[in-house]
N, C-alpha and C positions, 0 to 999 in steps of 0.2 A: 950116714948120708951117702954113701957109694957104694949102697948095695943094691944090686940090679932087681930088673921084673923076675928075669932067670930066679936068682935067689930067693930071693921072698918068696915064689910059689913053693919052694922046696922046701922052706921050713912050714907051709903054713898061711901065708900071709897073702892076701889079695893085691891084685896091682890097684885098685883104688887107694886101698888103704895104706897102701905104699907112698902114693903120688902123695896122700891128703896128710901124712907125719913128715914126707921131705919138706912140704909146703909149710908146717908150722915151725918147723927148725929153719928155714932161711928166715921165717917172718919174728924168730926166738919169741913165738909163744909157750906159755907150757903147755907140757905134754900129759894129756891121763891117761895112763895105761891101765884096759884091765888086765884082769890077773892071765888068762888066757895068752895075750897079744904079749905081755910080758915075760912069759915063760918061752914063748916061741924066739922074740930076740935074745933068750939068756943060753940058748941053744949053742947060738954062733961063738 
């Protein structure tokens, strides 16, 4: 939840795609990761 556009570009990850997963964790929907987007935050 408090990781910046900074961040996310660096592993990987787009600033949409960032905005639209903080967006389903404040609203606690679930989250489907693929396998791809999953390997990038298992990085951190």
């Amino acid at each position: 939840m408090n990781m910046t556009t900074k961040d996310a570009r660096h592993i990987g990850l787009s600033k949409r795609h960032l905005f639209r997963l903080k967006k389903k964790i404040k609203e606690e929907r679930n989250i489907l990761l693929k396998k791809r987007t999953f390997a990038k935050l298992i990085k951190l």
